[in-house]
KOLVO-879833 format. One record per residue (C-alpha): residue number from 1; residue in one letter; y, x, z. Coordinates in Angstrom, 3 decimals. Each point is the difference from the previous one (the first is absolute). Layout:
<sites>
SITE:seq:type:py:px:pz
SITE:NUM:A:Y:X:Z
...
</sites>
This chain:
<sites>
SITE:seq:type:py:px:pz
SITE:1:X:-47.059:-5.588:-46.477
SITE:2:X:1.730:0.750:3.395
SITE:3:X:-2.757:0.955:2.462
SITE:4:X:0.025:1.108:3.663
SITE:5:X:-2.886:2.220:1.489
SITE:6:X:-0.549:-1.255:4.103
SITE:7:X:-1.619:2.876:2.043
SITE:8:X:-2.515:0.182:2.576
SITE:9:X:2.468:0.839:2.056
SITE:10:X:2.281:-2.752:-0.758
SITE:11:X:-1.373:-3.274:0.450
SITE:12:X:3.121:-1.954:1.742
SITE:13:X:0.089:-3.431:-0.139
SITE:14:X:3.575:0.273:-1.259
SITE:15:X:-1.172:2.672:-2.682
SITE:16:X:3.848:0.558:-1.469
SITE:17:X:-1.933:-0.542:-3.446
SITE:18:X:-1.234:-2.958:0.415
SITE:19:X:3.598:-1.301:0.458
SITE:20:X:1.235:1.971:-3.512
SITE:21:X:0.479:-2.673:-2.444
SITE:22:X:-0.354:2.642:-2.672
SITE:23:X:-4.029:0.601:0.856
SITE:24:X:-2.677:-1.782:-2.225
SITE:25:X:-2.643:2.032:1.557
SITE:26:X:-2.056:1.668:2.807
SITE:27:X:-1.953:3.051:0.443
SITE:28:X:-2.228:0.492:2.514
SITE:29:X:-2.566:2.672:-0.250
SITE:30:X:-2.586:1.186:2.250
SITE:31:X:-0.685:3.871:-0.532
SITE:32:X:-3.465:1.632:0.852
SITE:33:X:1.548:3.310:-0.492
SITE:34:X:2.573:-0.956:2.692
SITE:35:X:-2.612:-0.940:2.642
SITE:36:X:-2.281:3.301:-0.761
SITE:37:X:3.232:1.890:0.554
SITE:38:X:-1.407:0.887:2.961
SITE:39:X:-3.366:-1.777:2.199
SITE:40:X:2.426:-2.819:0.843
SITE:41:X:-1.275:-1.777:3.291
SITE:42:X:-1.799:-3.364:-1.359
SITE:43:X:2.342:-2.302:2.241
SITE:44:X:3.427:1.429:-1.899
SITE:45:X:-1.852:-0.337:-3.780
SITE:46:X:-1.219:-3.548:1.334
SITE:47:X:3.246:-1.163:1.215
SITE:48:X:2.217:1.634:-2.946
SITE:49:X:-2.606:-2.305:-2.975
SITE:50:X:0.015:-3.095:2.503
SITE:51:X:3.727:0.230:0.181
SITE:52:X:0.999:0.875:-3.757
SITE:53:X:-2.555:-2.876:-1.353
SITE:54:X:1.732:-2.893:2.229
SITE:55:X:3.373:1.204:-1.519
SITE:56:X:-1.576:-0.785:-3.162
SITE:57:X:-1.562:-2.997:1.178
SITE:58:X:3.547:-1.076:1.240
SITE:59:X:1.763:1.039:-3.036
SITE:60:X:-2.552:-2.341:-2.303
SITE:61:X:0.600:-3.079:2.613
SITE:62:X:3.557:0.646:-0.235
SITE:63:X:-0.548:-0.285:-4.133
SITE:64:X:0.718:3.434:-0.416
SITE:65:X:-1.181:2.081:-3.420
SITE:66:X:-2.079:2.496:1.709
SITE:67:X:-2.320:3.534:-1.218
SITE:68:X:-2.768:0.491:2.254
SITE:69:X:-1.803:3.341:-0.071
SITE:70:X:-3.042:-0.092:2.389
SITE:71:X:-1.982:3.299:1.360
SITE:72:X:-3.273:-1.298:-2.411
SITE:73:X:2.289:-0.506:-2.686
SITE:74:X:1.001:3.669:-1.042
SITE:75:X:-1.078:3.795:1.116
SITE:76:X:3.515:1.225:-1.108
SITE:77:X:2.609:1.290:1.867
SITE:78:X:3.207:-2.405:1.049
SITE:79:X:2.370:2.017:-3.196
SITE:80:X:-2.693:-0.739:-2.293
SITE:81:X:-0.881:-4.214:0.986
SITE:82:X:3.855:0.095:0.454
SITE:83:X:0.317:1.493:-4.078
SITE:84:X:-2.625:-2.273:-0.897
SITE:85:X:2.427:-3.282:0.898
SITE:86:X:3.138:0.718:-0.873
SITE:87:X:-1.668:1.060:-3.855
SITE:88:X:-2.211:-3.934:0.065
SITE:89:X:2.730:-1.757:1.488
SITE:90:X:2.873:1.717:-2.134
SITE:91:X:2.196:0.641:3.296
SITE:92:X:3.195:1.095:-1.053
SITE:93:X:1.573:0.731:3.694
SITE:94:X:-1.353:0.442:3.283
SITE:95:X:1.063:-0.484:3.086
SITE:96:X:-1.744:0.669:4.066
SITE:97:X:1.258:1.038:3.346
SITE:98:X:1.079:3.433:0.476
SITE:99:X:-3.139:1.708:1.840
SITE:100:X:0.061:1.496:3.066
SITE:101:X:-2.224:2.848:-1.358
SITE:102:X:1.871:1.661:-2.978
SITE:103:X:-3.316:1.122:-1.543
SITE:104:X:-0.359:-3.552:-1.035
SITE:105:X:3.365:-1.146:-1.212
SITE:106:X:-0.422:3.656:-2.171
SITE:107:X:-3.210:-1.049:-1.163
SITE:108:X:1.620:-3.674:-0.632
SITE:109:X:3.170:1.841:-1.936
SITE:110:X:-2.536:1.901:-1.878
SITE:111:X:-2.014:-2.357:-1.725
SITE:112:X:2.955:-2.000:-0.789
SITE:113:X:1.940:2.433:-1.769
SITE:114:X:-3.118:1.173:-2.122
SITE:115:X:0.338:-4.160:-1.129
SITE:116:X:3.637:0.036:-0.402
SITE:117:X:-0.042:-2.809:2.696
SITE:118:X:3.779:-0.673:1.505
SITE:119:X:-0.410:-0.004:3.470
SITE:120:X:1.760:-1.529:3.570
SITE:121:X:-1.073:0.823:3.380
SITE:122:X:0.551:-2.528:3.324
SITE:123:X:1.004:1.604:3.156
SITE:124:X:-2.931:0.576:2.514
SITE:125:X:-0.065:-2.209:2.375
SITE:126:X:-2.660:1.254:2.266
SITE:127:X:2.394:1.516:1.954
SITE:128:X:3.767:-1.165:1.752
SITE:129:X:2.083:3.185:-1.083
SITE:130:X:1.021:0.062:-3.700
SITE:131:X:-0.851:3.507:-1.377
SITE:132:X:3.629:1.520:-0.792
SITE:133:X:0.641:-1.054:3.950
SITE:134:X:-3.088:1.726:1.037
SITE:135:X:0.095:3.113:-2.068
SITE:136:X:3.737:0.295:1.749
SITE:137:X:-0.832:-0.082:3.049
SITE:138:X:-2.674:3.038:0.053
SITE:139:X:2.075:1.851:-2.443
SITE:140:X:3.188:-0.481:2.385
SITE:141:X:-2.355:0.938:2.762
SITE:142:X:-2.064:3.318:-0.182
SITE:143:X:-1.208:-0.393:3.561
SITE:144:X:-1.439:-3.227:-0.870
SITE:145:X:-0.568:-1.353:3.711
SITE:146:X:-1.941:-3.123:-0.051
SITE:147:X:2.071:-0.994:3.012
SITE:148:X:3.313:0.227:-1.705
SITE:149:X:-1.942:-1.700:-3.265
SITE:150:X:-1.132:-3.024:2.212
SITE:151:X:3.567:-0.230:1.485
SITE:152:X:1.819:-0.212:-3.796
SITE:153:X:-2.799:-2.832:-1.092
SITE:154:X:1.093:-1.835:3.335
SITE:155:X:3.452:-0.117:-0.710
SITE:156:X:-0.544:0.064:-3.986
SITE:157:X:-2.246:-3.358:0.763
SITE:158:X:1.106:-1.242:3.137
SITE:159:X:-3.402:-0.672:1.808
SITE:160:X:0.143:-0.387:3.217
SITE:161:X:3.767:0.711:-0.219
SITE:162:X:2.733:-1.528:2.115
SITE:163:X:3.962:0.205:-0.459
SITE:164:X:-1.068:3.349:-1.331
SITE:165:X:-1.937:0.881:2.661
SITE:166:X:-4.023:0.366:0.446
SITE:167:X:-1.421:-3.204:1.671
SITE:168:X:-0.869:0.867:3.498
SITE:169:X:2.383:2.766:0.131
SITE:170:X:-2.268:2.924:-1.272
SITE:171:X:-1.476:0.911:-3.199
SITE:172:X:-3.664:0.537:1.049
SITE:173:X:-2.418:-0.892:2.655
SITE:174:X:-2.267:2.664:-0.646
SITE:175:X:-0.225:1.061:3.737
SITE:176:X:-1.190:-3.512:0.727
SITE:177:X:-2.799:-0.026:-3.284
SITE:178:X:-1.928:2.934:0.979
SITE:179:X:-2.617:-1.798:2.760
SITE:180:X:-3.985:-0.028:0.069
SITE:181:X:-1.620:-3.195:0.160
SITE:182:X:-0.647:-0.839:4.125
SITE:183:X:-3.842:0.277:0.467
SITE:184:X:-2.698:-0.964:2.343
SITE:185:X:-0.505:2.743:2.440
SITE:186:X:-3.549:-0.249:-0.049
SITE:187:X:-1.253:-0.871:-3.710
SITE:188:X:3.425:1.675:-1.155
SITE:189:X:-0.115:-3.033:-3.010
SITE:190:X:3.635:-1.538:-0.738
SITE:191:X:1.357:-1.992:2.688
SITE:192:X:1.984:-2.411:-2.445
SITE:193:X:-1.032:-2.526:-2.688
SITE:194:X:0.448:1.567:-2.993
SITE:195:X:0.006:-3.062:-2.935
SITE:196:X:-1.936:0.718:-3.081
SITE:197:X:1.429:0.452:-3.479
SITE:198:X:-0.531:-3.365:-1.970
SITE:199:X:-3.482:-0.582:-1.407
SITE:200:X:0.528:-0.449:-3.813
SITE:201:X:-2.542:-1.532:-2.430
SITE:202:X:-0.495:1.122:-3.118
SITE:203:X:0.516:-2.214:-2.862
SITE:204:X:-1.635:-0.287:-3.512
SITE:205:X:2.738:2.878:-1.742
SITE:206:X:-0.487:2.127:3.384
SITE:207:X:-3.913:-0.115:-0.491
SITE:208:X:0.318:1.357:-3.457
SITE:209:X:2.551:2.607:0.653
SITE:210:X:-2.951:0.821:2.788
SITE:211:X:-2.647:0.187:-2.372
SITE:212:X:1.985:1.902:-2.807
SITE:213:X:0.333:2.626:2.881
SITE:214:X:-3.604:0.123:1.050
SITE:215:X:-0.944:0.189:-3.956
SITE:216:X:2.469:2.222:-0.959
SITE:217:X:0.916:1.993:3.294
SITE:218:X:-3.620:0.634:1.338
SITE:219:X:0.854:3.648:0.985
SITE:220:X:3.213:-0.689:1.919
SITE:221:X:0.566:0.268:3.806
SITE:222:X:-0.311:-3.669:1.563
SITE:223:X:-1.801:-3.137:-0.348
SITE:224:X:1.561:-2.438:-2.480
SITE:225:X:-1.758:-3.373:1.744
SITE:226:X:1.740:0.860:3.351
SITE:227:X:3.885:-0.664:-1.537
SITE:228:X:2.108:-1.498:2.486
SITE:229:X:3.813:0.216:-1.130
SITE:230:X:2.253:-2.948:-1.812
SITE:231:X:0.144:-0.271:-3.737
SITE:232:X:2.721:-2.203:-0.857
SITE:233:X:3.889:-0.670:1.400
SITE:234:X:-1.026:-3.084:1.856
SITE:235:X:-2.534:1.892:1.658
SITE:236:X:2.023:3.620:0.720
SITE:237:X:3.075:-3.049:1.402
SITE:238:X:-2.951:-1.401:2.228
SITE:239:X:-1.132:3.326:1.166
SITE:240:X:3.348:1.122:1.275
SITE:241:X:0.507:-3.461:1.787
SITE:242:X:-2.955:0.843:1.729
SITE:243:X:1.148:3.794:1.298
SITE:244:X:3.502:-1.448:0.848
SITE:245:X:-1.243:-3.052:2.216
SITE:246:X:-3.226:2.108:1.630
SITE:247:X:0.057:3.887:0.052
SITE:248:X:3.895:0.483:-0.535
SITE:249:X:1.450:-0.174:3.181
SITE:250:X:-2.445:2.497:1.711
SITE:251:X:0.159:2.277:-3.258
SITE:252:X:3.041:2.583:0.847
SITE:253:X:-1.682:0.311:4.002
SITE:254:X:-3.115:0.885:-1.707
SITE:255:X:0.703:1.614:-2.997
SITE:256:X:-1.618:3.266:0.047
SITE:257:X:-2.595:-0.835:2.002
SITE:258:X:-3.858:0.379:-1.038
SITE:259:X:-3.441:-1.578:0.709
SITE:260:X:-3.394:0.815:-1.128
SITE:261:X:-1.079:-3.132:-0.539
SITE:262:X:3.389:-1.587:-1.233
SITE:263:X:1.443:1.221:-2.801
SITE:264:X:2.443:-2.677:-0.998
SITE:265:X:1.603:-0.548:3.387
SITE:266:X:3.351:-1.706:-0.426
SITE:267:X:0.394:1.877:-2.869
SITE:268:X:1.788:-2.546:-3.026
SITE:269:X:-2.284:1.510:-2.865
SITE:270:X:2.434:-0.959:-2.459
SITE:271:X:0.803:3.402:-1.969
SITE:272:X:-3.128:-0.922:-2.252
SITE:273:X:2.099:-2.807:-1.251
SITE:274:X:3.196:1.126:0.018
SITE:275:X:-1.223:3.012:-2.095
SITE:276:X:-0.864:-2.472:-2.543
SITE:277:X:2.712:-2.529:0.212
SITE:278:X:-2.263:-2.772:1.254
SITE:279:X:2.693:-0.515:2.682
SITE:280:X:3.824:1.701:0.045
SITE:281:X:1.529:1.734:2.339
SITE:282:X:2.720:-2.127:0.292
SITE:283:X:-2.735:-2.906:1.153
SITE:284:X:-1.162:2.425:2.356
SITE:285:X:3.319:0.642:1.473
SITE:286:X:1.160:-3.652:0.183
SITE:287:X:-3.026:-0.999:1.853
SITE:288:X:0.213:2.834:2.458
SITE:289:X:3.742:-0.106:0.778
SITE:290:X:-0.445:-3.933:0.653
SITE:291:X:-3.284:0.280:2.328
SITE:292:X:0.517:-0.691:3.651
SITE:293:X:-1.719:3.579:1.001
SITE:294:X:1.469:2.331:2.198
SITE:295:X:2.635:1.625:-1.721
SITE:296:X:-2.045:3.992:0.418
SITE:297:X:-2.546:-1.364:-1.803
SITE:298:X:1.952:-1.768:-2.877
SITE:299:X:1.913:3.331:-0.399
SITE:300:X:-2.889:2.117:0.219
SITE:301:X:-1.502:-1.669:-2.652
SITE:302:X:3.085:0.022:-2.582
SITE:303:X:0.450:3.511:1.172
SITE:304:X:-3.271:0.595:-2.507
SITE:305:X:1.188:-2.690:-2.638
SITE:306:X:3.470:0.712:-0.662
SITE:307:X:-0.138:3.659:1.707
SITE:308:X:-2.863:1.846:-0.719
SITE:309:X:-1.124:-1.685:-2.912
SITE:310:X:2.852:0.273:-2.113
SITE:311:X:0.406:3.672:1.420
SITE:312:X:-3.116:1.025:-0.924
SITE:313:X:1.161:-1.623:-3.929
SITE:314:X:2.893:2.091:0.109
SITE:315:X:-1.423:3.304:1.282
SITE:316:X:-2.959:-0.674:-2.841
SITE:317:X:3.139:-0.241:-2.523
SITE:318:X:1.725:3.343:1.498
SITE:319:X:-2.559:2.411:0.281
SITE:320:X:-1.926:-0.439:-3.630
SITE:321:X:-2.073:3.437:1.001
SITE:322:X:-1.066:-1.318:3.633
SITE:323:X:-3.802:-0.609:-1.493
SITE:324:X:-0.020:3.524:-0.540
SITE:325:X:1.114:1.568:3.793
SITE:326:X:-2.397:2.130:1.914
SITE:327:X:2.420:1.057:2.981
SITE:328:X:-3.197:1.521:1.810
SITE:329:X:-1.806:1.366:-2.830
SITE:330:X:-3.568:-2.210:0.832
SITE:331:X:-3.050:0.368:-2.816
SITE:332:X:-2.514:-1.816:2.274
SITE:333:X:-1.560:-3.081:-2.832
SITE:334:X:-1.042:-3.436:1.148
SITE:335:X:-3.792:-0.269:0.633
SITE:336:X:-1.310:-2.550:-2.156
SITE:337:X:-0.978:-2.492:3.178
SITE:338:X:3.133:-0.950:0.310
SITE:339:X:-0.156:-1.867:-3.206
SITE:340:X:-3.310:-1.448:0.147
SITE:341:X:-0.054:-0.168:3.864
SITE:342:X:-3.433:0.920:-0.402
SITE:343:X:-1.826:3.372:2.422
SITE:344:X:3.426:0.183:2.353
SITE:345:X:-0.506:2.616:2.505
SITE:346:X:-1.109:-0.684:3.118
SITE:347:X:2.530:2.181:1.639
SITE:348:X:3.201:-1.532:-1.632
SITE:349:X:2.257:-0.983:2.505
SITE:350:X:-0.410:-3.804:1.158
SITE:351:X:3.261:-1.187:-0.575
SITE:352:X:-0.471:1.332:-3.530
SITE:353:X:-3.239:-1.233:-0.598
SITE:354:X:0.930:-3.573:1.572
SITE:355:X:3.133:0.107:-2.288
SITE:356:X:-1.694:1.419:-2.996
SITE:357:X:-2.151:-2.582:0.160
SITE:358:X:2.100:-3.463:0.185
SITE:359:X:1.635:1.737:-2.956
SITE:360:X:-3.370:-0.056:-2.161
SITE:361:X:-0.492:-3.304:1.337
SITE:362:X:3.706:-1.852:-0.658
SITE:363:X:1.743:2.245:-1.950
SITE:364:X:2.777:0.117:2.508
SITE:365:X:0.690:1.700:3.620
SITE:366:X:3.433:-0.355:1.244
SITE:367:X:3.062:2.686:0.157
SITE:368:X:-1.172:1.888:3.143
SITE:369:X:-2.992:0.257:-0.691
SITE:370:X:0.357:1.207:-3.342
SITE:371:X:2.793:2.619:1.358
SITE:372:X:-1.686:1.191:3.578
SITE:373:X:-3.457:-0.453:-0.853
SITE:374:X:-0.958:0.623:-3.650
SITE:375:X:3.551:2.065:-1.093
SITE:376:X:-0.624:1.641:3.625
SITE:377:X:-3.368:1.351:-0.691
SITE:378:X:0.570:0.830:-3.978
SITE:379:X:2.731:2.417:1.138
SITE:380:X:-1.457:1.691:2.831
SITE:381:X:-3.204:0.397:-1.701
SITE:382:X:2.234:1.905:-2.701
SITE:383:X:-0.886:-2.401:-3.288
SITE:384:X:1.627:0.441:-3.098
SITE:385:X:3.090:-2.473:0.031
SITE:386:X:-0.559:-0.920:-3.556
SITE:387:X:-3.584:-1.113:1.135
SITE:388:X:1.355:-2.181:2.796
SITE:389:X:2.440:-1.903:-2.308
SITE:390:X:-2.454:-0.447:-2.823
SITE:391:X:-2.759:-1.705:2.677
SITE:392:X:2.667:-2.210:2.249
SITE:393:X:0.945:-1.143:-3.571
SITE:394:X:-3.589:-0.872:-1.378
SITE:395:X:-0.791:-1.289:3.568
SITE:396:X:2.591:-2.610:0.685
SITE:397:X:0.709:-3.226:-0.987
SITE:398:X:3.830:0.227:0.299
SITE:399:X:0.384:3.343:-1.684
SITE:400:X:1.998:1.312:-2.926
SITE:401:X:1.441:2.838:-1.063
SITE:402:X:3.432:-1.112:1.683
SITE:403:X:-1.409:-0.130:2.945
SITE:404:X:-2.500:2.526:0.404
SITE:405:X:1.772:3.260:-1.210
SITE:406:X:2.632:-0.083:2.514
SITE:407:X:-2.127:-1.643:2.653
SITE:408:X:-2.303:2.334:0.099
SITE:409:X:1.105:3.429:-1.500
SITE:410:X:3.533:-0.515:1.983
SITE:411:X:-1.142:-1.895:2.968
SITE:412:X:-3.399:0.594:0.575
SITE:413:X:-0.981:3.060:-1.120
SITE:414:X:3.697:1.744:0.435
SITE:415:X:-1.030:1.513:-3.418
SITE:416:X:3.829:0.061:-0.990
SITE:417:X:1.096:1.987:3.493
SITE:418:X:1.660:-2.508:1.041
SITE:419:X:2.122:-1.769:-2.660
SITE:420:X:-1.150:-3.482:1.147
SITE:421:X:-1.128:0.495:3.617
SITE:422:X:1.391:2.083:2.132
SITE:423:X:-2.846:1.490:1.667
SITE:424:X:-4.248:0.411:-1.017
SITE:425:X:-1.640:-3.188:2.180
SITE:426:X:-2.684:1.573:1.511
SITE:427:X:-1.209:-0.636:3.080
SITE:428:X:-3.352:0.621:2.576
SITE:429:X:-2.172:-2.585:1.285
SITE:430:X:2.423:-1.101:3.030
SITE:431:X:2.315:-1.533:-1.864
SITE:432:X:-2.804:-1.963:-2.355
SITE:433:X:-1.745:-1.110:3.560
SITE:434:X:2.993:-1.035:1.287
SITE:435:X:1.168:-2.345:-2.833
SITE:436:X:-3.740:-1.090:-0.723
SITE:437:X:-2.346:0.464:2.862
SITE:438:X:-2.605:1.731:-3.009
SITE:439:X:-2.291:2.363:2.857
SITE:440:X:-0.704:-1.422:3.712
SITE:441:X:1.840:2.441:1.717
SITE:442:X:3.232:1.603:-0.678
SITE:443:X:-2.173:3.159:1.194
SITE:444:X:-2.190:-0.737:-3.222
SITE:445:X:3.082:-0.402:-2.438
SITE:446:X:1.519:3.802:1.563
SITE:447:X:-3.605:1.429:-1.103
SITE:448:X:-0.499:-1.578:-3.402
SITE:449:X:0.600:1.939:-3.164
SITE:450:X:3.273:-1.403:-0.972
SITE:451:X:1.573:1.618:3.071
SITE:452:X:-1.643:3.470:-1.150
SITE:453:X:1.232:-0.316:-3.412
SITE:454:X:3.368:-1.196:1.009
SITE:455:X:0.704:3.358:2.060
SITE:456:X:-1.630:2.018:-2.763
SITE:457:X:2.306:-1.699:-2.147
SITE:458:X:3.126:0.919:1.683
SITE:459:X:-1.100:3.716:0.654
SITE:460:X:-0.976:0.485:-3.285
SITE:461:X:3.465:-1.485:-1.437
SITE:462:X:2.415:1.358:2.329
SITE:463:X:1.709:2.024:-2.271
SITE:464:X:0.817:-3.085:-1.997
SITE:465:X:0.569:-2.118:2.508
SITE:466:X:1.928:2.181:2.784
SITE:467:X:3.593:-1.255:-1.074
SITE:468:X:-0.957:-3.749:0.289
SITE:469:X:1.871:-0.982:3.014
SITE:470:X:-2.644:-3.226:0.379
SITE:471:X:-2.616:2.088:0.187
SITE:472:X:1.537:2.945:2.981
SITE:473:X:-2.052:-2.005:3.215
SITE:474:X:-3.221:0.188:-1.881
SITE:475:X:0.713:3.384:-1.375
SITE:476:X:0.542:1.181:3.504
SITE:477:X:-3.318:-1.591:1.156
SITE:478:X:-1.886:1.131:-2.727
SITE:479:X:1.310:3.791:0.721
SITE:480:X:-0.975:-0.033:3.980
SITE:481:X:-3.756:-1.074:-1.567
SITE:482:X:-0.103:2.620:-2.506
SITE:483:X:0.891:2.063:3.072
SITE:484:X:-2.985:-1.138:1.862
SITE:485:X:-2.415:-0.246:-2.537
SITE:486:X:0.673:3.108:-2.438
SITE:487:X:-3.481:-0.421:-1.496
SITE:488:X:1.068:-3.536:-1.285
SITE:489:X:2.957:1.248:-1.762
SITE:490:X:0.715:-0.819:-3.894
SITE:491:X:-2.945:-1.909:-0.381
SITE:492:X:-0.496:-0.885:-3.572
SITE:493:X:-1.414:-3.720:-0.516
SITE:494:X:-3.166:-0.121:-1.779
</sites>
């Protein structure tokens, strides 16, 4: 029997298998070892079962032959359920989408050969740039700018492209994307409407998927009766509709900016389900290109779908070791309250704590945030880099190992010295009141502990950081202070 195994990862509508005349049947499996990998935030274990059991629901409308492993089915491991089938159903080849994480098309090669199975791999399609043209570009490339990355996808695509030129007659808008929200002067709330994310109610498979996750899951951060994301296609296709018409065209003015009580903003929310395949990036792009929003905006936002994104693929291909990098040498572990959220210290930072917080609660806080807030703090408070990857990837719903290890050991945590950013992003409470209003006086922000540990930082760095031409004003500041205050000097963090 010809058999093709769909992934968690891979639940398109347009599944390339399911449009293989040569496939009799279906594997789907759900894996507890996968989801005690690590403590998994509930939401991304609810929405992952939800998702992969109306594929199979689809599959068995459609009249398709299809093997079902549940969680309550099986203890064993995905290798083992995955021996299991291809021995009772006599599978003779196997076929699945190329994974994004090579652990798992190894494990996938692995099991086969010990069967003797022939096997064909599909092309991933979670992505726009075929592999050989990826790998290409960073290996032609060993400065690997995003900029000049983000330029070859324009012209390699042609979004936003005209007669070979960029529409509007620049590449980027960034200048234009980098604005607070306007707020009252007295209360200091938001003085715009900011529209809500679409309320979504869980049907009969997403109730199940929520109590297999309270049953099974008791111990992991989040609360699986609180799930808010889409499950299916139709849905993910609904949810972008309603990001392009509402929060789209005041997305790239308002971009990085940050609220405590709003954490979704005009934020799109839709890496969840393009991580998964729910929705494709070429949707994404279609929809966004066509919209009627100001033109910064609709390239702000394809700057992180076609730009970043797929950068952050290709630097995850090119650097195999980057999970490993320690630029700065930091041992500090995690304390164990930022998993369970549980006893958080009065005296963390409120941006953190606010932050912190909204993730326990959704799962999910966007890219500045996750960058200038939590990445911020991590670093200057001198935590292992290992640590931070391993709890933004337990912690959030959209993470995978794609993602995270250059996100956070490159970007973040400048782990790798600077192989995928170009300088550390730290910075002091100014810059966090300015783009989110978090203390009541900018007076309050300049005496909060994230403005301590951000000139500790840089003092106590300097040697690594001194040749950084990004970082020379700062430098310079932080040298007349060191000047003033000798008996601050080198501060260690605690």
């Amino acid at each position: 029997m010809k058999a093709a195994v769909v992934l968690a990862t891979q639940l398109f509508d347009e599944h390339p298998a399911y449009s293989d005349p040569e496939i009799d049947l279906f594997i789907v499996i759900e894996s507890v070892g996968a989801f005690r990998r690590r403590p998994y935030h509930a939401h991304k274990i609810v929405m992952l079962l939800s998702a992969m059991r109306h594929a199979v629901t689809g599959l068995r409308h459609a009249g398709r032959n299809v093997v079902h492993h549940r969680l309550r089915d099986s203890e064993a491991s995905f290798s083992r359920v995955l021996s299991k089938t291809i021995e009772e159903h006599d599978i003779t080849h196997l076929a699945w989408m190329r994974p994004t994480d090579d652990r798992v098309h190894r494990r996938l090669l692995s099991v086969t050969a010990a069967h003797g199975v022939h096997t064909r791999t599909y092309p991933d399609d979670l992505f726009l740039t075929p592999d050989r043209a990826l790998d290409g570009w960073f290996a032609a490339h060993p400065a690997r700018r995003m900029e000049d990355f983000y330029r070859w996808q324009r012209r390699r695509t042609g979004v936003l492209m005209h007669d070979g030129a960029p529409a509007g007659g620049r590449w980027n808008f960034d200048t234009e994307n980098r604005h607070p929200l306007p707020r009252d002067r007295r209360s200091r709330a938001p003085a715009i409407d900011i529209p809500p994310l679409p309320a979504l109610e869980p049907d009969e498979i997403t109730r199940g998927a929520i109590a297999d996750t309270a049953a099974l899951f008791a111990d992991h951060p989040g609360d699986p009766e609180t799930f808010w994301l889409p499950v299916t296609s139709d849905a993910a296709r609904g949810w972008l509709a309603d990001f392009v018409e509402r929060r789209l065209a005041l997305f790239g003015r308002y971009e990085d900016a940050m609220d405590a009580d709003e954490p979704f903003l005009f934020h799109s929310v839709i890496s969840p389900l393009l991580n998964i395949g729910l929705i494709t990036t070429a949707q994404v792009v279609a929809a966004v290109e066509a919209s009627d929003a100001p033109l910064e905006s609709r390239e702000g936002f394809l700057r992180q779908v076609i730009g970043w994104r797929e950068y952050i693929r290709g630097a995850f291909r090119a650097q195999p070791d980057l999970v490993h990098a320690n630029h700065f040498g930091l041992t500090r572990a995690l304390e164990p309250w930022w998993y369970t959220g549980e006893a958080i210290p009065d005296d963390l930072p409120v941006p953190v704590r606010a932050v912190l917080e909204r993730v326990h609660r959704h799962g999910y806080a966007h890219h500045i945030e996750r960058l200038m807030v939590l990445g911020n703090w991590f670093l200057l408070q001198g935590y292992e880099p290992r640590e931070v990857y391993e709890w933004f990837s337990a912690m959030f719903i959209d993470a995978y190992d794609w993602v995270m290890v250059p996100n956070v050991q490159g970007m973040s945590q400048y782990a790798d010295g600077g192989r995928v950013a170009t300088k550390p992003y730290v910075a002091g409470g100014a810059y966090l009141q300015r783009m989110g209003s978090w203390w009541p006086t900018a007076k309050h922000a300049q005496a909060d502990a994230v403005t301590a540990a951000y000139w500790d930082f840089l003092d106590r760095h300097e040697p690594q950081l001194a040749d950084n031409p990004r970082l020379a004003l700062p430098l310079a500041q932080m040298r007349r202070r060191r000047a003033e205050r000798p008996e601050q000097a080198g501060r260690a963090p605690p």
